[in-house]
C-alpha positions in Angstrom: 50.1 -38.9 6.4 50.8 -35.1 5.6 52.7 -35.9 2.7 50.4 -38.9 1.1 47.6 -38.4 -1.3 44.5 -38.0 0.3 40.8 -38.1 -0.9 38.5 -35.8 -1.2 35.1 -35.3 -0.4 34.0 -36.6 -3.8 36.2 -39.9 -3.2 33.4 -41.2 -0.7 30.0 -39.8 -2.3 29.5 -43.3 -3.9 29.2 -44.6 -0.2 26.7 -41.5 0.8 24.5 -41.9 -1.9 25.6 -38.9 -3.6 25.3 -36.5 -0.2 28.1 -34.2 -0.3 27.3 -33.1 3.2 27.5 -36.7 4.7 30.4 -37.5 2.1 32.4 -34.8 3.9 30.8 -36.0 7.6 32.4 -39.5 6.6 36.0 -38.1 5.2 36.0 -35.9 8.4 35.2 -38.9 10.9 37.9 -41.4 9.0 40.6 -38.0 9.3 39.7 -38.4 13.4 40.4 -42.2 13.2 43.4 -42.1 11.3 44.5 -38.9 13.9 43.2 -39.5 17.4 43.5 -43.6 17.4 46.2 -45.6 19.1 49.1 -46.4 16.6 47.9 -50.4 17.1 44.2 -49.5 16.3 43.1 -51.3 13.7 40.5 -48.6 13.2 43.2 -46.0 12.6 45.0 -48.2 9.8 41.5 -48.4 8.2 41.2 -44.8 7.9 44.7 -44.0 6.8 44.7 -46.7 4.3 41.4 -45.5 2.9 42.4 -41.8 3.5 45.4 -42.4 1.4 43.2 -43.9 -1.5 45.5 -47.3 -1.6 41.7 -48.9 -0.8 37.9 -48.0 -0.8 36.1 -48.0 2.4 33.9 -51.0 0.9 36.9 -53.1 0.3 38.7 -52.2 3.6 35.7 -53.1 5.7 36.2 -56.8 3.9 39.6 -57.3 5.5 38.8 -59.3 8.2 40.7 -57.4 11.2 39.0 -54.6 10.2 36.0 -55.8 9.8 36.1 -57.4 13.6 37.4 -53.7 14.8 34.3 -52.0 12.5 32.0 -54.3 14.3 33.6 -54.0 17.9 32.7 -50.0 17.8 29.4 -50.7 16.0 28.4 -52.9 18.7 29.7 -49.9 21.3 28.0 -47.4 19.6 24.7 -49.5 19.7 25.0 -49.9 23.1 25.7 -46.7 24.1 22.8 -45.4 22.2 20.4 -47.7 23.3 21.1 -46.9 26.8 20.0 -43.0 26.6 16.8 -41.7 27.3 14.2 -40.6 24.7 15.5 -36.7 24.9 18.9 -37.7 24.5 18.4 -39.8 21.7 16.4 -36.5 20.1 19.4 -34.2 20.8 22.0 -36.5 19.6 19.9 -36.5 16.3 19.1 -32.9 16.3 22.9 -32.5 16.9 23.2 -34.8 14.1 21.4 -32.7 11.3 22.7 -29.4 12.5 26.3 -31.2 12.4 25.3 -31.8 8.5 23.6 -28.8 7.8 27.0 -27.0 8.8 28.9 -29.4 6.1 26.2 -28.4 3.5 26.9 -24.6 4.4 30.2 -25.2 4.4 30.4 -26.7 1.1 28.0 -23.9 0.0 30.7 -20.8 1.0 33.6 -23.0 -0.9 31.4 -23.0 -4.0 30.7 -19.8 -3.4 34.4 -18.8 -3.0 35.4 -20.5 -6.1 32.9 -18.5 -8.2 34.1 -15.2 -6.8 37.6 -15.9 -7.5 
């Protein structure tokens, strides 16, 4: 998709609740889809499709072979979380908030860089 339109940060902040940090979390996460899946991946045609900005993530979670894919991982993820222990669970959150702190930063030294210029 190098030479397609992509979305920014500010595209998916109406999904976040108006969290730039998590907005950029999600655009980050849907970049690794649309990279690191199988061509065939359903998953991966989500992200490029809402990457792209020919859909919203609301209305690309209504197709239905994304929406079985969506709720494939969910069901995964669930899973997988539910079968660690009580400290993993705490450092997977703590890992979680440090991961978002670093987006807020992040975002911070951008703003920061634009003023200065």
């Amino acid at each position: 998709m190098p030479d397609e339109l992509r979305i920014g940060d500010a595209d998916l902040m109406n999904i976040t609740g108006g969290d730039q940090a998590r907005a950029r979390s999600l655009r980050k996460a849907l970049q690794k889809l649309a990279d690191d899946r199988a061509p065939d991946d359903p998953l991966r045609e989500l992200a490029r499709e809402v990457l792209s900005g020919r859909t919203g993530l609301r209305e690309a979670a209504r197709v239905p072979a994304y929406a079985e894919a969506l709720g494939n991982r969910m069901v995964q993820s669930f899973r997988e979380y539910d079968s660690l222990s009580p400290g993993e669970r705490a450092n997977q959150e703590a890992a979680a908030r440090a991961y978002l702190a670093e987006q807020a930063a992040e975002i911070e030294e951008e703003r920061s860089a634009q003023g200065a210029s």
